[in-house]
mmCIF file as gemmi writes it, N, C-alpha and C atoms, coordinates in Angstrom:
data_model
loop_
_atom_site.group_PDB
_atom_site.id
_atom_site.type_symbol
_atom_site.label_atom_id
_atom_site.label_alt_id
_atom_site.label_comp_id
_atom_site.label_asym_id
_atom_site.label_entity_id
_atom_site.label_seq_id
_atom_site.pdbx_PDB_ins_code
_atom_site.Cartn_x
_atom_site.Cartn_y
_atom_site.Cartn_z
_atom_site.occupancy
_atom_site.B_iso_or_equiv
_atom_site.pdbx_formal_charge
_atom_site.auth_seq_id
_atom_site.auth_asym_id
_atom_site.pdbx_PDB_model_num
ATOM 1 N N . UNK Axp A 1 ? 36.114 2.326 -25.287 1 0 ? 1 A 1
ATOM 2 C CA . UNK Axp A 1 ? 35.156 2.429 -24.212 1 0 ? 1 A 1
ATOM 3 C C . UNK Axp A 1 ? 35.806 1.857 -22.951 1 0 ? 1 A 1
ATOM 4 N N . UNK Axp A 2 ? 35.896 2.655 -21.853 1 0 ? 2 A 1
ATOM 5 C CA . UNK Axp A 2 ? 36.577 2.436 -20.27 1 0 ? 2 A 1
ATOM 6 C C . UNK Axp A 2 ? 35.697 2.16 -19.554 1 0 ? 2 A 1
ATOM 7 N N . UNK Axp A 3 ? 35.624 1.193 -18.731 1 0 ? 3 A 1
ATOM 8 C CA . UNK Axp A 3 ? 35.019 1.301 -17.782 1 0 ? 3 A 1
ATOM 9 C C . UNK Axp A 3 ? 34.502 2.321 -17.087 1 0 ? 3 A 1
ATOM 10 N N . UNK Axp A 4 ? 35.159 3.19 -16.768 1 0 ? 4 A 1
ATOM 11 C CA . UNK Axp A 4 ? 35.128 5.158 -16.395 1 0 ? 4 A 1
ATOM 12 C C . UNK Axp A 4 ? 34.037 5.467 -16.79 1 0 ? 4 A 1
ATOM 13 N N . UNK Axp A 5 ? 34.328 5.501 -18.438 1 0 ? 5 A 1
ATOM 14 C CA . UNK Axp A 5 ? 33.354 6.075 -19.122 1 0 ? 5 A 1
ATOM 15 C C . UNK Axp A 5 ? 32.023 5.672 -18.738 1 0 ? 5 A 1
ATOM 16 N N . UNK Axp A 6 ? 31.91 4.523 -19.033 1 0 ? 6 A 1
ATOM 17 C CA . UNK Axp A 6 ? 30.328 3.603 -18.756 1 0 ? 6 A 1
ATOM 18 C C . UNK Axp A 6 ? 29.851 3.956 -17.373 1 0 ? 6 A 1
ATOM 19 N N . UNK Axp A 7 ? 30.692 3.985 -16.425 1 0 ? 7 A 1
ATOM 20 C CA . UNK Axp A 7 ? 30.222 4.694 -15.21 1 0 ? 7 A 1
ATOM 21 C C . UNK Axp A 7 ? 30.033 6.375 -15.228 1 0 ? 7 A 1
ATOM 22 N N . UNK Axp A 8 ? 30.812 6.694 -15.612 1 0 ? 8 A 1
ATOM 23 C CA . UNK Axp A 8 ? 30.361 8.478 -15.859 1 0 ? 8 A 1
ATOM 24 C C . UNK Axp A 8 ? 28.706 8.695 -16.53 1 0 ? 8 A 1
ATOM 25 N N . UNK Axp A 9 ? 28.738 7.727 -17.355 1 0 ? 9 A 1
ATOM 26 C CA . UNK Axp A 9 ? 27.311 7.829 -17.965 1 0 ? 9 A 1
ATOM 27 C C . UNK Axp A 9 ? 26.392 7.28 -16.98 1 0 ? 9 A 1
ATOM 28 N N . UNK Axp A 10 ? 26.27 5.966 -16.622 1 0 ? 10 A 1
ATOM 29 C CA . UNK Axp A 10 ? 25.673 5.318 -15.794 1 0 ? 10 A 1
ATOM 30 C C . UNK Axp A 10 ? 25.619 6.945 -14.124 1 0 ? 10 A 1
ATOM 31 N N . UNK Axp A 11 ? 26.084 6.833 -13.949 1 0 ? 11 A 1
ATOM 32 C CA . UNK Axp A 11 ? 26.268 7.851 -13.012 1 0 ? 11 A 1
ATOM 33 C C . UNK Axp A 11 ? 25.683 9.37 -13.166 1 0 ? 11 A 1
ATOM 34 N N . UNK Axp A 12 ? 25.752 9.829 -14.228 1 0 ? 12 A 1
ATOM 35 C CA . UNK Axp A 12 ? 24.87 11.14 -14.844 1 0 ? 12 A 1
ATOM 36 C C . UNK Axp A 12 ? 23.331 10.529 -14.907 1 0 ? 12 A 1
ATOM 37 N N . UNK Axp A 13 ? 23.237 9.643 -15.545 1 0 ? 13 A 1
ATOM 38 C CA . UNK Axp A 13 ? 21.918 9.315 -15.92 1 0 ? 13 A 1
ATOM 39 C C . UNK Axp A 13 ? 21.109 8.384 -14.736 1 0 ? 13 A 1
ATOM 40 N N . UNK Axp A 14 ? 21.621 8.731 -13.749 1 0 ? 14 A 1
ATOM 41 C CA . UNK Axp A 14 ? 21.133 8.017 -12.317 1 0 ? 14 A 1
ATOM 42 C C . UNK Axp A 14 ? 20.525 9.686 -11.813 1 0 ? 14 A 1
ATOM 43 N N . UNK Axp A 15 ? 21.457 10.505 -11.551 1 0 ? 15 A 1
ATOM 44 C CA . UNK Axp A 15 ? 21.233 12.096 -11.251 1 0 ? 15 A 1
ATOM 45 C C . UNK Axp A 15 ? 20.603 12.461 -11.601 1 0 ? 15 A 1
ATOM 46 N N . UNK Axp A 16 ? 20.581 12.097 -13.105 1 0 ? 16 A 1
ATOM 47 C CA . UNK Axp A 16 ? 19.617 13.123 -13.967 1 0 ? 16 A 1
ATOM 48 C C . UNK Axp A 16 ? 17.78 12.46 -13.703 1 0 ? 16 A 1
ATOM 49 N N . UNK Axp A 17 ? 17.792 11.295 -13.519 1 0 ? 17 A 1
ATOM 50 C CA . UNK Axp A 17 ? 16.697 10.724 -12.777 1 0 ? 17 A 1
ATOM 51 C C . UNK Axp A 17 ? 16.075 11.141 -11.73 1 0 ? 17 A 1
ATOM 52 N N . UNK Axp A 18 ? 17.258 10.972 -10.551 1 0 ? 18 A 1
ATOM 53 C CA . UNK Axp A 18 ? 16.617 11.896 -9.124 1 0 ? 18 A 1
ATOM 54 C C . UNK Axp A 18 ? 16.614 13.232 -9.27 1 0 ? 18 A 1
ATOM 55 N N . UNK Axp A 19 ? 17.19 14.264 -9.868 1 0 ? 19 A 1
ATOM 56 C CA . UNK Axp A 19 ? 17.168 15.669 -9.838 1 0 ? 19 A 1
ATOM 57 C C . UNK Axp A 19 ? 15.282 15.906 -11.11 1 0 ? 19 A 1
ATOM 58 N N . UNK Axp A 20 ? 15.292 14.995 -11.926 1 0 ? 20 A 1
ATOM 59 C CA . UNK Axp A 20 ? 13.806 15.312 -12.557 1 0 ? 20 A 1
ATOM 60 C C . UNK Axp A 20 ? 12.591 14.19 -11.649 1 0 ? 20 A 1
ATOM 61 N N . UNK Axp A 21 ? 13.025 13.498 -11.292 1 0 ? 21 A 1
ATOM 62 C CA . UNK Axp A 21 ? 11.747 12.859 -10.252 1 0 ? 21 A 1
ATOM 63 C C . UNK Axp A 21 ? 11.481 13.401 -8.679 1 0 ? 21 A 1
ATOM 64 N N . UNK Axp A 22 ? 12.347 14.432 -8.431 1 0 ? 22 A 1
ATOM 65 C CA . UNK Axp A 22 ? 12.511 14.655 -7.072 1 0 ? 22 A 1
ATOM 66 C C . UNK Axp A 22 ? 11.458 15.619 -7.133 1 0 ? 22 A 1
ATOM 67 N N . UNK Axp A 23 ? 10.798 16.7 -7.372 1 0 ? 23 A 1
ATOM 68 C CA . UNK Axp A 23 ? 9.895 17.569 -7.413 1 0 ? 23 A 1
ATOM 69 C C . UNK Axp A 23 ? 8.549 17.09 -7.449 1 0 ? 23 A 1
ATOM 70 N N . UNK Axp A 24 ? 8.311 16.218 -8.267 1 0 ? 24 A 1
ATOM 71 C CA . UNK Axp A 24 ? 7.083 15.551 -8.298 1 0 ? 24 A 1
ATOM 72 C C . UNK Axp A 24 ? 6.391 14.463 -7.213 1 0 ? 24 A 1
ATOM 73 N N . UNK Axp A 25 ? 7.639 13.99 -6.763 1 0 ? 25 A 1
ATOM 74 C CA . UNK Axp A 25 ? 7.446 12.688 -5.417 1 0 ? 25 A 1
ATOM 75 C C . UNK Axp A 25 ? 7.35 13.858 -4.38 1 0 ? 25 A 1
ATOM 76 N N . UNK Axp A 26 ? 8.315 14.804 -4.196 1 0 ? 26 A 1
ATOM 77 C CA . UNK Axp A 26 ? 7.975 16.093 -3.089 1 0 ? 26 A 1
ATOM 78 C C . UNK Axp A 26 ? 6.727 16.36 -2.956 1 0 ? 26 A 1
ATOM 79 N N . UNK Axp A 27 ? 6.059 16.67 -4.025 1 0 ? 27 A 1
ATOM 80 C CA . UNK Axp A 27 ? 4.907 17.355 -3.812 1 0 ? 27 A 1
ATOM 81 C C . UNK Axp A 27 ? 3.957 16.088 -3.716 1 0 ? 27 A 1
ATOM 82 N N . UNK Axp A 28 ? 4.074 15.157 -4.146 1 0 ? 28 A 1
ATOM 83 C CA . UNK Axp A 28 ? 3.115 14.204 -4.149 1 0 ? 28 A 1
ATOM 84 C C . UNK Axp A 28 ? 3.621 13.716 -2.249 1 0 ? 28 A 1
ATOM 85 N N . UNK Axp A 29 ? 4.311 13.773 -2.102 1 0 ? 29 A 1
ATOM 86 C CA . UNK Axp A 29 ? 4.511 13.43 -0.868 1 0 ? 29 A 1
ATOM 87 C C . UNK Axp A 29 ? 4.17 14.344 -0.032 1 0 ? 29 A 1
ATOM 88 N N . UNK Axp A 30 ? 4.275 15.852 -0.067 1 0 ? 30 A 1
ATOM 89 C CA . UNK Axp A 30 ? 3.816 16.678 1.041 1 0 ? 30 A 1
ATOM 90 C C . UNK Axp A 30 ? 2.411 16.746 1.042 1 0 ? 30 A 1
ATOM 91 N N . UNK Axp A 31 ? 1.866 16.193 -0.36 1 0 ? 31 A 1
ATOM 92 C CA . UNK Axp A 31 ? 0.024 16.394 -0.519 1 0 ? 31 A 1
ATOM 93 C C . UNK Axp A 31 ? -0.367 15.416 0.121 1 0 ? 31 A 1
ATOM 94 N N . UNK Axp A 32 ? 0.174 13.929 0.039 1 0 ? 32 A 1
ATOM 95 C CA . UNK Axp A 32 ? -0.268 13.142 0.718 1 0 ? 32 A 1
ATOM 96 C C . UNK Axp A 32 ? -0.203 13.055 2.315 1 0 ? 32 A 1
ATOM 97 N N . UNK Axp A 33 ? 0.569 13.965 2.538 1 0 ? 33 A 1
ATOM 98 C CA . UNK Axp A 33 ? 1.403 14.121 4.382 1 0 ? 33 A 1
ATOM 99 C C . UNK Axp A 33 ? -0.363 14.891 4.516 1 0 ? 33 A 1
ATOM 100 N N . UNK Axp A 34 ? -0.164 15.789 4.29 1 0 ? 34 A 1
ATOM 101 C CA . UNK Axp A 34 ? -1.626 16.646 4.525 1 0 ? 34 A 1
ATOM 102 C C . UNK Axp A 34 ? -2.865 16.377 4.513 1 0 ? 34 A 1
ATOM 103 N N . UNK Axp A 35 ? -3.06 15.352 3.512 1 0 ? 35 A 1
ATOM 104 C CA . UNK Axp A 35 ? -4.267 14.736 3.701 1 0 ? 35 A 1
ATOM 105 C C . UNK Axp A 35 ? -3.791 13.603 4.87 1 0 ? 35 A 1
ATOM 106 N N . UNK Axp A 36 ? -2.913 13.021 4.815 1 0 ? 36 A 1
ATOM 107 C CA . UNK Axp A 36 ? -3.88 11.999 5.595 1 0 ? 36 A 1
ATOM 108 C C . UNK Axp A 36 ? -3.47 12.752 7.446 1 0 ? 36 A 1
ATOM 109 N N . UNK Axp A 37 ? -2.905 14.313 7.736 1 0 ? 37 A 1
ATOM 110 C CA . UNK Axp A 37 ? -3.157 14.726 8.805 1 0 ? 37 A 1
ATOM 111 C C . UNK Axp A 37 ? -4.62 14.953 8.947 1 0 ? 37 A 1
ATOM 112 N N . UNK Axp A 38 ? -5.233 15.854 7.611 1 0 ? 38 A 1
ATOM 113 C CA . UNK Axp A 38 ? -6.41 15.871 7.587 1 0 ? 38 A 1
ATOM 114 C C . UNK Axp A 38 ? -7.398 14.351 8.001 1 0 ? 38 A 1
ATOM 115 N N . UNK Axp A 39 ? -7.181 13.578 7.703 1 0 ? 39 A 1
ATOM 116 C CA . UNK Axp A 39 ? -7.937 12.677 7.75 1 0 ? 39 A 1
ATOM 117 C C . UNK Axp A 39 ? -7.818 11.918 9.309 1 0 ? 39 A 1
ATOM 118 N N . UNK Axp A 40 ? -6.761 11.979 9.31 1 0 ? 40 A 1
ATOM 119 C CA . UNK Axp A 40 ? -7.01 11.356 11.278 1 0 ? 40 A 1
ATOM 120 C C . UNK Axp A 40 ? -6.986 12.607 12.215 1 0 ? 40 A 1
ATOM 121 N N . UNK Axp A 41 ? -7.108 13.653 11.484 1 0 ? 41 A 1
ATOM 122 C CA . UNK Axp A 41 ? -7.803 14.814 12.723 1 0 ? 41 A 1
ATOM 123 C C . UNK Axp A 41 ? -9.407 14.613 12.493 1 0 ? 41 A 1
ATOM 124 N N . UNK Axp A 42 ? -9.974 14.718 11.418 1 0 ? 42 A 1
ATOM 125 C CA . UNK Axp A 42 ? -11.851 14.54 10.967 1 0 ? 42 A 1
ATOM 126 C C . UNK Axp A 42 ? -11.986 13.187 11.73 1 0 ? 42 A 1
ATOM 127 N N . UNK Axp A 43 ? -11.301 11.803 11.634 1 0 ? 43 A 1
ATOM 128 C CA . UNK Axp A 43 ? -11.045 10.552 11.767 1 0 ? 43 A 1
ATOM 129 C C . UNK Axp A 43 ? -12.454 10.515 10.323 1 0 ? 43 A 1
ATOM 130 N N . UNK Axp A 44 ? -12.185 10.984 8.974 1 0 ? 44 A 1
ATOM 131 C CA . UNK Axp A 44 ? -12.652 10.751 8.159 1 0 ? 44 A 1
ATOM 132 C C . UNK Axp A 44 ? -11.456 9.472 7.033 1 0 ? 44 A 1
ATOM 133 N N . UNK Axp A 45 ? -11.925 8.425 6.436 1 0 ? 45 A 1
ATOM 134 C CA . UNK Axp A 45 ? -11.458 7.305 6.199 1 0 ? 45 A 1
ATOM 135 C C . UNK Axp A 45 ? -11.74 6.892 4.984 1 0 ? 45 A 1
ATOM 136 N N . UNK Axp A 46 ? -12.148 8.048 3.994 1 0 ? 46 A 1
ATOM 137 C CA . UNK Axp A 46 ? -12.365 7.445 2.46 1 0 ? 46 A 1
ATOM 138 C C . UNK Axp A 46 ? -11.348 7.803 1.754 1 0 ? 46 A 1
ATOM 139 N N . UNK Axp A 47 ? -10.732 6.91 1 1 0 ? 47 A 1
ATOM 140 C CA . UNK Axp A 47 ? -9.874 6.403 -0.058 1 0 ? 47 A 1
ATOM 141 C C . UNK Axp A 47 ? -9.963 7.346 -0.901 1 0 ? 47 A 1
ATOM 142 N N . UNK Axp A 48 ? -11.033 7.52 -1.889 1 0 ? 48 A 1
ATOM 143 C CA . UNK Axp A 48 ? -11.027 8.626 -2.654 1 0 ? 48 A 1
ATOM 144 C C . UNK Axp A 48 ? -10.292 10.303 -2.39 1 0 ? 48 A 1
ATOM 145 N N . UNK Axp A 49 ? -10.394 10.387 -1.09 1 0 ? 49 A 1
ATOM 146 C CA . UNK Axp A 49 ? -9.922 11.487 -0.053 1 0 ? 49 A 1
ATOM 147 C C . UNK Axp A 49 ? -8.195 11.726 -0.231 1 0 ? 49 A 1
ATOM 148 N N . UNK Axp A 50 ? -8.117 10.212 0.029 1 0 ? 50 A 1
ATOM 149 C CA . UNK Axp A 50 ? -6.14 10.526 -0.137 1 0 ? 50 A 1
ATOM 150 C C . UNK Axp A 50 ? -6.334 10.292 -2.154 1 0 ? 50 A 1
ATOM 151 N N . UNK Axp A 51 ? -6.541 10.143 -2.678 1 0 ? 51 A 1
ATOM 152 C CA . UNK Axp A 51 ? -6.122 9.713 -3.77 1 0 ? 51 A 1
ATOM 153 C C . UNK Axp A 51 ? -6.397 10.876 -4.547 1 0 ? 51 A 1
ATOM 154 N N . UNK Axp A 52 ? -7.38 11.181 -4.536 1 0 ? 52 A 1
ATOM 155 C CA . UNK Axp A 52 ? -7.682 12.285 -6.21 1 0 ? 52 A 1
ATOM 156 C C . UNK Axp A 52 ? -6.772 13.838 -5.912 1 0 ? 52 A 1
ATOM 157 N N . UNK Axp A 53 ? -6.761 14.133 -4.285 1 0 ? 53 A 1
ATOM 158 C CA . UNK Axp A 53 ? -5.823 15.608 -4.016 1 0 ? 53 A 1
ATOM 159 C C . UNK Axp A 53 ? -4.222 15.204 -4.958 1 0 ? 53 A 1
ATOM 160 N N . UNK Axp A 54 ? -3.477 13.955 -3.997 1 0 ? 54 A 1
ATOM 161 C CA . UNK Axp A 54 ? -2.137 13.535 -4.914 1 0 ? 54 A 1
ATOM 162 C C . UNK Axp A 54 ? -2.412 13.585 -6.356 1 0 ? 54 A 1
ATOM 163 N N . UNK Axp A 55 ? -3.103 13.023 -7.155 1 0 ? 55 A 1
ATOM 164 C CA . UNK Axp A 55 ? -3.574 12.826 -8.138 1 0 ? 55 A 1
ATOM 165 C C . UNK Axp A 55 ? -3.294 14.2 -9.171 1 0 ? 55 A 1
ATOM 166 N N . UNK Axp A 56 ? -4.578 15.063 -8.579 1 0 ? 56 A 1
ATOM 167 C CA . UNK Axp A 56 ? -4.314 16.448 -8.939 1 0 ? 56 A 1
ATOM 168 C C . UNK Axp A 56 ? -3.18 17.546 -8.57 1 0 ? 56 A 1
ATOM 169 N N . UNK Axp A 57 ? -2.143 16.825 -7.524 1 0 ? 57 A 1
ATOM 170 C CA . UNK Axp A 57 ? -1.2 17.798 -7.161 1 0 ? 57 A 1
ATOM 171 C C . UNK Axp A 57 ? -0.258 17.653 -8.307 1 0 ? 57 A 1
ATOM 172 N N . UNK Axp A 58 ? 0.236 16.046 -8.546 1 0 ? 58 A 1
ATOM 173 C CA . UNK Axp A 58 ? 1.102 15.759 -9.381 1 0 ? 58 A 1
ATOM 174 C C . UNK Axp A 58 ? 1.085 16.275 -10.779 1 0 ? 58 A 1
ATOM 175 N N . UNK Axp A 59 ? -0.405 16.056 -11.464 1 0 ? 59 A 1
ATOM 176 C CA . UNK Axp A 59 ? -0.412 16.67 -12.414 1 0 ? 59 A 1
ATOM 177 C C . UNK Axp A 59 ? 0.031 18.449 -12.519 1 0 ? 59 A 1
ATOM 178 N N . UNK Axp A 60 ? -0.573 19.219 -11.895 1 0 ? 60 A 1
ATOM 179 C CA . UNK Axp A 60 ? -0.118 19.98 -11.401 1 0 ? 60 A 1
ATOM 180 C C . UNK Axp A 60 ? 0.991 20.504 -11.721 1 0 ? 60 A 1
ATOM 181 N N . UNK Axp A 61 ? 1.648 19.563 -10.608 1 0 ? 61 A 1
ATOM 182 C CA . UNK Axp A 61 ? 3.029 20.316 -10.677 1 0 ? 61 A 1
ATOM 183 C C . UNK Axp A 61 ? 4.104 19.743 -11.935 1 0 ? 61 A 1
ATOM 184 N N . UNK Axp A 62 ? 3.661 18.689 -12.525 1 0 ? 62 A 1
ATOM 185 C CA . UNK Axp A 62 ? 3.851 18.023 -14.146 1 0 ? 62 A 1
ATOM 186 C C . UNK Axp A 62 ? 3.973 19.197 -14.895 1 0 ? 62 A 1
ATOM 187 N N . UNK Axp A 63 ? 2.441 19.943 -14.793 1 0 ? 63 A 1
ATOM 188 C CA . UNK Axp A 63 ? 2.676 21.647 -15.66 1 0 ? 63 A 1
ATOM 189 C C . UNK Axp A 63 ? 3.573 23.121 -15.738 1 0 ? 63 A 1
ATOM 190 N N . UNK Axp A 64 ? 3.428 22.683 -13.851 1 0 ? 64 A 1
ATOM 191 C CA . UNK Axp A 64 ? 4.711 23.675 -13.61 1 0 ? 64 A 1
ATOM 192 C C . UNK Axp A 64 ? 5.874 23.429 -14.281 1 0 ? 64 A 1
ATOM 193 N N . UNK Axp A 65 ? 6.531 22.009 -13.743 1 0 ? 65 A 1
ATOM 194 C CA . UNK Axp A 65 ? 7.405 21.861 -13.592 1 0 ? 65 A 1
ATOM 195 C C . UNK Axp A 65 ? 8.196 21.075 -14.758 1 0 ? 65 A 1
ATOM 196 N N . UNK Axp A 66 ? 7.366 20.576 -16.078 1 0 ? 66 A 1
ATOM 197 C CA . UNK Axp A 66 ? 7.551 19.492 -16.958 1 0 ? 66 A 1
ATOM 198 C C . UNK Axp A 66 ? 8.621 20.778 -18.19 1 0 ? 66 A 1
ATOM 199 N N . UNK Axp A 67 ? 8.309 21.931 -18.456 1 0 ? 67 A 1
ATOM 200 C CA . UNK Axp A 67 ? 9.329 22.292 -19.002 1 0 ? 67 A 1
ATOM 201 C C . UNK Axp A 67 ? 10.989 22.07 -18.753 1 0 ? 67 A 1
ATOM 202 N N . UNK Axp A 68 ? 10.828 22.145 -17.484 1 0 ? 68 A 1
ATOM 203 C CA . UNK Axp A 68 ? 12.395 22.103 -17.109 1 0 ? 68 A 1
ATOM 204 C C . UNK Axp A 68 ? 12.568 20.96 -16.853 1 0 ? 68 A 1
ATOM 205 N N . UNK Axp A 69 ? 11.938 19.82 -16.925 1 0 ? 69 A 1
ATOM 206 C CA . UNK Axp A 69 ? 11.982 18.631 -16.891 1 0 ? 69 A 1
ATOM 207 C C . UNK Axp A 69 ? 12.803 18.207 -18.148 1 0 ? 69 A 1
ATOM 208 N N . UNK Axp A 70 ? 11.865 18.48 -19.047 1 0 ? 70 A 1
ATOM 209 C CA . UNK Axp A 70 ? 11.987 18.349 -20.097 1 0 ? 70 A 1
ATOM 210 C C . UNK Axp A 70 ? 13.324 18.864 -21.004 1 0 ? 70 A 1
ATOM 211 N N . UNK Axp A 71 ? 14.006 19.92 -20.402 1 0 ? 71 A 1
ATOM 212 C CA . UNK Axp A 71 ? 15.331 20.534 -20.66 1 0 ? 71 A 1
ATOM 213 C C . UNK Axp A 71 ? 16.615 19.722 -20.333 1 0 ? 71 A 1
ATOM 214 N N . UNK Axp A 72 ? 15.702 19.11 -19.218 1 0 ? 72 A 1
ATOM 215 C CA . UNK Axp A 72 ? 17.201 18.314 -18.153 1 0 ? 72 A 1
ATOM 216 C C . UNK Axp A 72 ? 17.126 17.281 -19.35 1 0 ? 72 A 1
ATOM 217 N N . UNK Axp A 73 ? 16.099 16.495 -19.499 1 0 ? 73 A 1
ATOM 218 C CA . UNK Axp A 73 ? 15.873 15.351 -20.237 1 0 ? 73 A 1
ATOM 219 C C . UNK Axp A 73 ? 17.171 15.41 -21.75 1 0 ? 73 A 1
ATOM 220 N N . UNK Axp A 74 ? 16.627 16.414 -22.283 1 0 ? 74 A 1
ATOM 221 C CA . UNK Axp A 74 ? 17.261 17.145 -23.656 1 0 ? 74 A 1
ATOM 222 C C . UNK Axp A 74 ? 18.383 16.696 -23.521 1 0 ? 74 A 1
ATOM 223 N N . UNK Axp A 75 ? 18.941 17.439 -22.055 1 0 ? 75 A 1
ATOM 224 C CA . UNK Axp A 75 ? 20.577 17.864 -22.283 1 0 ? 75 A 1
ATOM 225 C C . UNK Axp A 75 ? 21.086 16.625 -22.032 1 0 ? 75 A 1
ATOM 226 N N . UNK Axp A 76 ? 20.639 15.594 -21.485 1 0 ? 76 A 1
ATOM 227 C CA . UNK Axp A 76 ? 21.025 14.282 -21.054 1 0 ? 76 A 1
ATOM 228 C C . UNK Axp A 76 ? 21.1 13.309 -22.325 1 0 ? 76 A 1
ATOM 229 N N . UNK Axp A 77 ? 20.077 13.296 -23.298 1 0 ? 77 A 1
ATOM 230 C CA . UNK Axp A 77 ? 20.16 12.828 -24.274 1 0 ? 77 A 1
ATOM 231 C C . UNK Axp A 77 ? 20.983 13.303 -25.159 1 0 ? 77 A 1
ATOM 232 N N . UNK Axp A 78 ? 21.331 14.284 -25.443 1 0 ? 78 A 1
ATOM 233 C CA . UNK Axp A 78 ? 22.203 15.419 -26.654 1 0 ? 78 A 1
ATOM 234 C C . UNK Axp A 78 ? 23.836 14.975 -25.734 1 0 ? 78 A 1
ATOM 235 N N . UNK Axp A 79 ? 23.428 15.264 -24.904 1 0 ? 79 A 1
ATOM 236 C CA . UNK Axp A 79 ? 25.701 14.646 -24.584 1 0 ? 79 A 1
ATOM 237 C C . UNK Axp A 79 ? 25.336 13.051 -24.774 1 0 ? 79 A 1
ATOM 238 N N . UNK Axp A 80 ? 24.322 12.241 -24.584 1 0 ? 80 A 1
ATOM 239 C CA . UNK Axp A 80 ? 24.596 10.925 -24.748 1 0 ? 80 A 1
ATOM 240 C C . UNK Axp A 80 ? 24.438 10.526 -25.816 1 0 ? 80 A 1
ATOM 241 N N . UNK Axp A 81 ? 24.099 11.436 -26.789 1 0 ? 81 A 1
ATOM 242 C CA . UNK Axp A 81 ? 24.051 10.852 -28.16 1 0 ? 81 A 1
ATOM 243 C C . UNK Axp A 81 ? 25.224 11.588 -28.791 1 0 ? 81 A 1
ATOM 244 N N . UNK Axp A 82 ? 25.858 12.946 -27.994 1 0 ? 82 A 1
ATOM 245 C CA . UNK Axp A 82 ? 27.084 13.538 -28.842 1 0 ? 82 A 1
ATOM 246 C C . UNK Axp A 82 ? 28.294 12.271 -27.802 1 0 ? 82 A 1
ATOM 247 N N . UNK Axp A 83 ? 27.995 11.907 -27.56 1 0 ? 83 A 1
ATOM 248 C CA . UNK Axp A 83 ? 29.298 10.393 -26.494 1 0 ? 83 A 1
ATOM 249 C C . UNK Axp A 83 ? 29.198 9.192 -27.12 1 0 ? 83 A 1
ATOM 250 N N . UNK Axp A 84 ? 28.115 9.19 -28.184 1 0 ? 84 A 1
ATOM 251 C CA . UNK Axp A 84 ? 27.348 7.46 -28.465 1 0 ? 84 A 1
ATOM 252 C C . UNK Axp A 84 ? 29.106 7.383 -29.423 1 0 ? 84 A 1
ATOM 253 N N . UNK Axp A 85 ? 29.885 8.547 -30.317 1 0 ? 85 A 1
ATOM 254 C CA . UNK Axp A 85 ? 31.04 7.361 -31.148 1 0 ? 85 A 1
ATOM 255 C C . UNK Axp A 85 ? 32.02 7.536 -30.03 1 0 ? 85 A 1
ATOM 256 N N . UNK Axp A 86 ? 31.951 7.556 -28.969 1 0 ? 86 A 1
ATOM 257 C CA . UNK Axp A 86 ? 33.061 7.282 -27.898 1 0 ? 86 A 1
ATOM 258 C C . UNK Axp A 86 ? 32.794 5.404 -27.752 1 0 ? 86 A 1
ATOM 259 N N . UNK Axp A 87 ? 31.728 4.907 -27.633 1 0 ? 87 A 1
ATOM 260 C CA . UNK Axp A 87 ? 31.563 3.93 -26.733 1 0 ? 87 A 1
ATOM 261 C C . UNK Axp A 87 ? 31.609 3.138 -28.155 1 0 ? 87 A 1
ATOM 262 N N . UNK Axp A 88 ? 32.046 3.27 -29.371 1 0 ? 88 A 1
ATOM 263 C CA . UNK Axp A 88 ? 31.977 2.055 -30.247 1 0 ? 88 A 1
ATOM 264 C C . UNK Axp A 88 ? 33.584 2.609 -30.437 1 0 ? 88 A 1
C-alpha cells in the first residue's frame, strides 16, 4: 500500500461524492432561489413556504435521479472492494 494509492482512492471517493450530491443540492438550491424570489416579491414570510417546495423538490428529484445514483455508488464500491487485497 503507497501512499498514491490511498490518495487515488481518497481522491475517487471525494468525486464520486460531489458528482452524486451535486444534482440534488442543484435542485434544492434552484427551488429554494425561487421561492424565496417568490416570497420578497408577495413580501409573503412563512417558513412553511420555503421549506415543504425544497422538501418536495429533493425528493423528487431522489426518484429521478437515485438510479444513477445508485450505479455511481455500485461502481465505487465494486473497484474498492476489487482494490481492498491491494491495500493489505
Amino acid at each position: 500500500m503507497t501512499p498514491e494509492f490511498v490518495l487515488s482512492i481518497a481522491r475517487e471517493g471525494i468525486s464520486t461524492i460531489l458528482i452524486v450530491a451535486a444534482p440534488i443540492l442543484g435542485i434544492g438550491l434552484a427551488v429554494g432561489l425561487l421561492i424565496s424570489i417568490f416570497q420578497a416579491t408577495t413580501q409573503i414570510q412563512e417558513p412553511t413556504l420555503a421549506f415543504v417546495p425544497k422538501i418536495a423538490a429533493v425528493f423528487i428529484s431522489l426518484l429521478f435521479f437515485g438510479g444513477w445514483m445508485m450505479r455511481l455508488l455500485m461502481n465505487f464500491t465494486v473497484n474498492l472492494w476489487g482494490n481492498l487485497g491491494r491495500l493489505f
